[in-house]
VOMIKOL-645970 format. One record per residue: x, y, z of N, C-alpha, C, O in turn. Coordinates in steps of 0.2 Angstrom, whole numbers, m for minus. Example, Ala and Ser with C-alpha at 12.3 -4.5 7.8 and 13.67 -1.06 7.14 Angstrom:
VOMIKOL-645970
66  m28  39  62  m22  39  66  m16  39  71  m17  42 .
64  m11  35  68  m5  36  64  0  39  67  6  40 .
END
This chain:
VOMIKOL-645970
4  m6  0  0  0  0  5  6  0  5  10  5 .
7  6  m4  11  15  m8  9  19  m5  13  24  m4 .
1  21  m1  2  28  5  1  27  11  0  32  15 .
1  22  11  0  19  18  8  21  23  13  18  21 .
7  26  29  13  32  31  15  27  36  19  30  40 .
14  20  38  19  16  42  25  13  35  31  12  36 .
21  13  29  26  8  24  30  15  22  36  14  21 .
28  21  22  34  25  20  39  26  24  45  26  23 .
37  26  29  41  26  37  47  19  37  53  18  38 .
42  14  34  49  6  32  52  8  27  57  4  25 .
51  13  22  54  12  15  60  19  16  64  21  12 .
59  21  21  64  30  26  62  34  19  67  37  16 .
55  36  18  55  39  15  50  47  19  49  52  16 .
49  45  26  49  49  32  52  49  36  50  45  40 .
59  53  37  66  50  40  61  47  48  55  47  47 .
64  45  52  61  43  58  70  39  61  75  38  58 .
69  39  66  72  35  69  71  28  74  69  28  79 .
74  24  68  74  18  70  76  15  79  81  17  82 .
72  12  81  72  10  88  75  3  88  80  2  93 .
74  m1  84  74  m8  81  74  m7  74  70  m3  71 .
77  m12  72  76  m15  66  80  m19  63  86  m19  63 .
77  m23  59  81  m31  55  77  m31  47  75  m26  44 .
78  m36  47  76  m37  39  67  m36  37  65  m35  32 .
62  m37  44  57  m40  42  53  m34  48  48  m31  46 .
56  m33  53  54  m28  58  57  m21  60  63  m21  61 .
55  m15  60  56  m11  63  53  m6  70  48  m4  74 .
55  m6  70  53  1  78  54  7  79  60  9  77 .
49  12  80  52  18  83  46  22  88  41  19  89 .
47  28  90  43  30  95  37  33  93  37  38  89 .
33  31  97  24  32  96  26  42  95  31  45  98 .
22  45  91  22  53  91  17  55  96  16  61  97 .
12  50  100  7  54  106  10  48  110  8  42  108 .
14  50  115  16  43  117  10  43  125  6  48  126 .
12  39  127  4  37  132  9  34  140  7  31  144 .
15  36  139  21  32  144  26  37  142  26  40  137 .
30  37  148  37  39  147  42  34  140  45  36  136 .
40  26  140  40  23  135  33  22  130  27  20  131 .
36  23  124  29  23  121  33  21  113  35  26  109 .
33  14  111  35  10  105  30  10  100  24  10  101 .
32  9  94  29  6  89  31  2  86  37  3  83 .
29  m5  86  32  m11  83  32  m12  75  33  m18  74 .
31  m12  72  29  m15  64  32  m19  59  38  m19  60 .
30  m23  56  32  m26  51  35  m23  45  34  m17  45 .
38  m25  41  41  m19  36  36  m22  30  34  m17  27 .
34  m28  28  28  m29  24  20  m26  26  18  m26  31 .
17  m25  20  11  m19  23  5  m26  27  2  m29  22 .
4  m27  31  m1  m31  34  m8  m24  36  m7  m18  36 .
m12  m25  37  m19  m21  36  m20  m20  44  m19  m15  47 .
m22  m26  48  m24  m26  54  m21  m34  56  m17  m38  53 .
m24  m35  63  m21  m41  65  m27  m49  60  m27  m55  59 .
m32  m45  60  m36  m48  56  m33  m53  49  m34  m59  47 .
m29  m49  46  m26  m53  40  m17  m55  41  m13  m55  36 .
m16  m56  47  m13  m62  47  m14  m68  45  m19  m71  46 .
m9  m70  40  m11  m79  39  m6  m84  43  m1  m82  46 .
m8  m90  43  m6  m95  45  3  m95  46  7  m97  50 .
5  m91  40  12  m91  38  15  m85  40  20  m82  37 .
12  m83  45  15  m74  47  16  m78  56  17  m75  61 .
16  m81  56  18  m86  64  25  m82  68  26  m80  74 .
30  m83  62  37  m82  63  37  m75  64  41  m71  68 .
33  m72  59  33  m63  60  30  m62  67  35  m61  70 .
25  m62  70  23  m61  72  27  m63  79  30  m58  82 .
27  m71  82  32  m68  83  41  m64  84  44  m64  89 .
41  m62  79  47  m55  78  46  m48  80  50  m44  79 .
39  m48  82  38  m42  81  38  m43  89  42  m40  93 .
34  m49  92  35  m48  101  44  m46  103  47  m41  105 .
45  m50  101  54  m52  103  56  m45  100  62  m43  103 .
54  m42  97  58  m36  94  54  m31  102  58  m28  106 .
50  m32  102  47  m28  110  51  m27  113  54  m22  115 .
51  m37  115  56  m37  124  62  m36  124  65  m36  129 .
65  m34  117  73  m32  117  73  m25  118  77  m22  122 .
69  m21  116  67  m13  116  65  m12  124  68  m7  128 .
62  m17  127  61  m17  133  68  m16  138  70  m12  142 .
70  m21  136  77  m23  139  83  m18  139  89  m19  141 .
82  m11  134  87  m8  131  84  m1  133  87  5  133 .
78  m3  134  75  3  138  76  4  147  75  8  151 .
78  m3  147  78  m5  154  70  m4  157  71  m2  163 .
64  m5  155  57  m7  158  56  m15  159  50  m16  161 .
61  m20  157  60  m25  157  57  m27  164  51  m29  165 .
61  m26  167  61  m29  175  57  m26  181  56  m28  186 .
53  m20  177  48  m18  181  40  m20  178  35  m21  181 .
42  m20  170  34  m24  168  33  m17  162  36  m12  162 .
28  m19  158  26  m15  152  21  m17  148  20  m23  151 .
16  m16  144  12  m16  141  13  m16  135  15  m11  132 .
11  m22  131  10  m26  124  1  m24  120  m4  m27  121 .
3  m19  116  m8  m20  111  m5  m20  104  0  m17  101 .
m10  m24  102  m13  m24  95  m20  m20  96  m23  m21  101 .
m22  m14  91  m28  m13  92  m28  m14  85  m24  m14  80 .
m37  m16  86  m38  m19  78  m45  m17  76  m49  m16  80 .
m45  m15  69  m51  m11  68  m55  m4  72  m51  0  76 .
m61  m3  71  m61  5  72  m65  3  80  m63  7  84 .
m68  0  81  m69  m3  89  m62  m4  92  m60  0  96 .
m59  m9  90  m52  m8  95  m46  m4  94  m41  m5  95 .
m49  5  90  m45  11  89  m39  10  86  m34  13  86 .
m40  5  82  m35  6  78  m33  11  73  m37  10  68 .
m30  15  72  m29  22  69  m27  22  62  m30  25  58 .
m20  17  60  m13  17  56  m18  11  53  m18  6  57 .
m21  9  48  m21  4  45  m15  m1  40  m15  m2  34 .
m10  m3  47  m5  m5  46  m4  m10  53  m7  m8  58 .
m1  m14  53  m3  m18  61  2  m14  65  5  m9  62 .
4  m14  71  9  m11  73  6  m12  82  0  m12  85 .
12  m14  84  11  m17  92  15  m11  95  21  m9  95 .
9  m9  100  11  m3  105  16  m7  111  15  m12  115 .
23  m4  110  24  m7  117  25  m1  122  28  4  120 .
21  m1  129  20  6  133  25  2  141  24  m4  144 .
28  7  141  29  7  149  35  11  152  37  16  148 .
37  11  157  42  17  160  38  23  166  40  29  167 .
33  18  170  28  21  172  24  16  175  23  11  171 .
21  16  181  15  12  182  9  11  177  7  17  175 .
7  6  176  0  6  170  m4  5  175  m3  1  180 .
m11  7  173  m17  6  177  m21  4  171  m18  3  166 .
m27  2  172  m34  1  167  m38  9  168  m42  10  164 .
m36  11  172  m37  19  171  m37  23  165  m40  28  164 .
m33  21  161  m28  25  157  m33  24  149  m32  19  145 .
m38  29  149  m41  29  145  m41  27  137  m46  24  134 .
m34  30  134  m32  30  129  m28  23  128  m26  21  122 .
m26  20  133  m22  13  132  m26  6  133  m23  1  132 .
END
C-alpha cells in the first residue's frame, strides 16, 4: 500500500528514527506517546490489521513480540513490567491501518488510562 505512512516510514522515505530493526521488523517512537516509554512495533511488509494475518505470518509475528522485549530490555522497563496491544479495527482504535504493536511502559500502568 504506496500511501499507507507506516510503509513510507519502512521504505525511510519519512526520516524517523529507528528503535529496532532487521530485515522484516522495525521500531520507533509512538508521536502521542501514552508512557514515558511509548514504542511502535511494525512489520516492514504492509499487513492491514491483526485480522489478516495468515497461517504463515507465525514467525513474523512472533518478531515483532521479541523485537518488543529487546526494546524493553534496552530501555531498561523489562524488570519492572510494560504493556504489549494490538488494536484492531475502528472498535479496538485502531488508527494506522498498518498492524503495529504498541509497546508502553516506564511508568506504572493502570486500566485507568483511557487512551491505552
Amino acid at each position: 500500500m504506496a500511501e499507507c505512512i507506516f510503509c513510507k516510514i519502512a521504505r525511510k522515505e519519512i526520516p524517523n528514527e529507528f528503535l529496532y530493526e532487521d530485515a522484516d521488523v522495525i521500531a520507533f517512537a509512538d508521536i502521542n506517546p501514552l508512557a514515558p516509554v511509548h514504542v511502535l512495533v511494525i512489520p516492514r511488509r504492509h499487513i492491514s490489521s491483526v485480522n489478516d494475518f495468515m497461517a504463515e505470518d507465525a514467525v513474523l509475528i512472533g518478531k515483532l513480540i521479541l523485537a518488543a522485549r529487546a526494546i524493553a530490555r534496552e530501555k531498561r522497563i523489562a524488570d519492572d513490567g510494560y504493556k504489549l496491544l494490538f488494536r484492531t479495527g475502528e472498535h479496538g482504535g485502531q488508527e494506522v491501518p498498518h498492524v503495529h504493536l504498541h509497546l508502553i511502559g516506564g511508568a506504572p500502568l493502570t486500566e485507568n488510562i483511557h487512551s491505552v
